[in-house]
C-alpha positions as CSV (number, residue, x, y, z in Angstrom):
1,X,75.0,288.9,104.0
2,X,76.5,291.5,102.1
3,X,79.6,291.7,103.3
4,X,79.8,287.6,103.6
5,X,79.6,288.0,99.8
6,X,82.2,290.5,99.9
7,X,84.7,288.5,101.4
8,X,84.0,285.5,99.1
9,X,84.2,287.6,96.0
10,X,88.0,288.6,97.4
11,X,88.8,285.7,98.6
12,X,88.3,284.1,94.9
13,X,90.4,287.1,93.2
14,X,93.3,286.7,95.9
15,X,93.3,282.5,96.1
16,X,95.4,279.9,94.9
17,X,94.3,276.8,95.4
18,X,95.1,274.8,99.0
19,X,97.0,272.2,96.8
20,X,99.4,275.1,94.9
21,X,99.7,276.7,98.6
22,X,100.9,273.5,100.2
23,X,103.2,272.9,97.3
24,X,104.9,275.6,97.5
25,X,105.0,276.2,101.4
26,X,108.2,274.7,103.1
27,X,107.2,274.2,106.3
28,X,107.8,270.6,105.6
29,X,111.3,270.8,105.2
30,X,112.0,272.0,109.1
31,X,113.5,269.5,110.7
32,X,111.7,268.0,113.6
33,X,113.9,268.4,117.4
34,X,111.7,266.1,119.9
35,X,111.0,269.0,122.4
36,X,112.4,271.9,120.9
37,X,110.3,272.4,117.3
38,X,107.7,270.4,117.5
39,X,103.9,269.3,116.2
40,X,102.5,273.0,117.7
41,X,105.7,274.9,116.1
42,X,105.2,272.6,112.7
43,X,101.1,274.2,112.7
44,X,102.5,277.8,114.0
45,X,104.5,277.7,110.9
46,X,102.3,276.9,108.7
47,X,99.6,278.9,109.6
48,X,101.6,282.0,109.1
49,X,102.8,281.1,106.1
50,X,99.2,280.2,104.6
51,X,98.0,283.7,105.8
52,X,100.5,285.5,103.6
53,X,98.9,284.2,100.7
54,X,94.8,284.8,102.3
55,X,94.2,281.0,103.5
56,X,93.7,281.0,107.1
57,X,94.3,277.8,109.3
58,X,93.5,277.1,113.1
59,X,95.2,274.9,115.1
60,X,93.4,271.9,115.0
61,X,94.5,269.9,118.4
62,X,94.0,265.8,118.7
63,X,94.0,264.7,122.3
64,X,93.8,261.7,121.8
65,X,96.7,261.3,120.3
66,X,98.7,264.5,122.0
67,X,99.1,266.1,118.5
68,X,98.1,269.2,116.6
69,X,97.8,270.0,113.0
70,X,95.7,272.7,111.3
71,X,92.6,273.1,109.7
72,X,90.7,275.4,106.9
73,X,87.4,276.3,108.5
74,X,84.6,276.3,106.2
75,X,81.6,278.5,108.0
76,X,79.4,278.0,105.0
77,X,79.5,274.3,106.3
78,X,80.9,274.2,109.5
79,X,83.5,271.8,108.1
80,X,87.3,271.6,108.8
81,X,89.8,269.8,106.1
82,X,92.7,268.9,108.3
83,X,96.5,269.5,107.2
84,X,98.9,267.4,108.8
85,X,101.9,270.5,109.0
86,X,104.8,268.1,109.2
87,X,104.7,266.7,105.6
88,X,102.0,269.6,104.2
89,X,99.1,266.5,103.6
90,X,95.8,266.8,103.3
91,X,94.6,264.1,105.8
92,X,90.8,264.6,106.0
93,X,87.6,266.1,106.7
94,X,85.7,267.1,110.1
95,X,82.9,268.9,111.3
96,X,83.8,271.6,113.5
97,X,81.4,270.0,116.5
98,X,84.0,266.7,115.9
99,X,84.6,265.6,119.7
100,X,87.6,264.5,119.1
101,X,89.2,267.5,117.9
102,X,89.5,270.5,119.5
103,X,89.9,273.7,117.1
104,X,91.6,276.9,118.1
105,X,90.5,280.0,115.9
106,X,93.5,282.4,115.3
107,X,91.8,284.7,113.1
108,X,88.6,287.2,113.6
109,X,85.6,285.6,112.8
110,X,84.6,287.4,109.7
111,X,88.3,286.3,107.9
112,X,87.4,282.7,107.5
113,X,85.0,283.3,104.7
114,X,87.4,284.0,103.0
115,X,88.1,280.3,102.9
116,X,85.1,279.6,101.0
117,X,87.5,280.1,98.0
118,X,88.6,276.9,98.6
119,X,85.5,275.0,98.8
């Protein structure tokens, strides 16, 4: 527990808020080549950008409609806020057990509570 409260306590000195990142992140602006740069380069993008400034995303992939965004993974609440990459929205709220969405972790475990800064 003590280094979960580490991690929060930097995560809160380092954070801006998801709404200031998204702002200023210009992912949004790539244009979009139908099988070249697509929904997977859109997330890619974006979740390398987000982890310059300590917010790290997953890819977040929708089957049932052939699509992937990203998400913020709360582990205090096993929740994920989707991001829609292409137009840097905040479309939503899951739980990570969701069925139909499949997350994909990028980062080691212990990083995401960092995230808690934003909940």
């Amino acid at each position: 527990m003590k280094n979960i409260n580490r991690y929060i306590v930097v995560g809160l000195i380092l954070t801006i808020s998801l709404t200031q990142f998204l702002a200023l992140d210009i992912t949004d602006t790539h244009t979009y080549i139908d099988g070249s740069y697509v929904c997977r380069d859109f997330s890619r993008d974006l979740i390398l950008s987000a982890s310059k400034h300590h917010i790290y995303l997953d890819y977040i992939y929708i089957p049932e409609k052939n699509h992937m965004v990203v998400g913020l993974y709360n582990p205090l609440s096993d929740t994920i806020t989707l991001i829609e990459p292409q137009n840097d929205s905040i479309v939503g709220k899951i739980s990570e057990n969701d069925d139909h969405y499949i997350r994909i972790p990028v980062w080691y475990k212990n990083m995401y509570y960092l995230n808690a800064a934003y909940f």
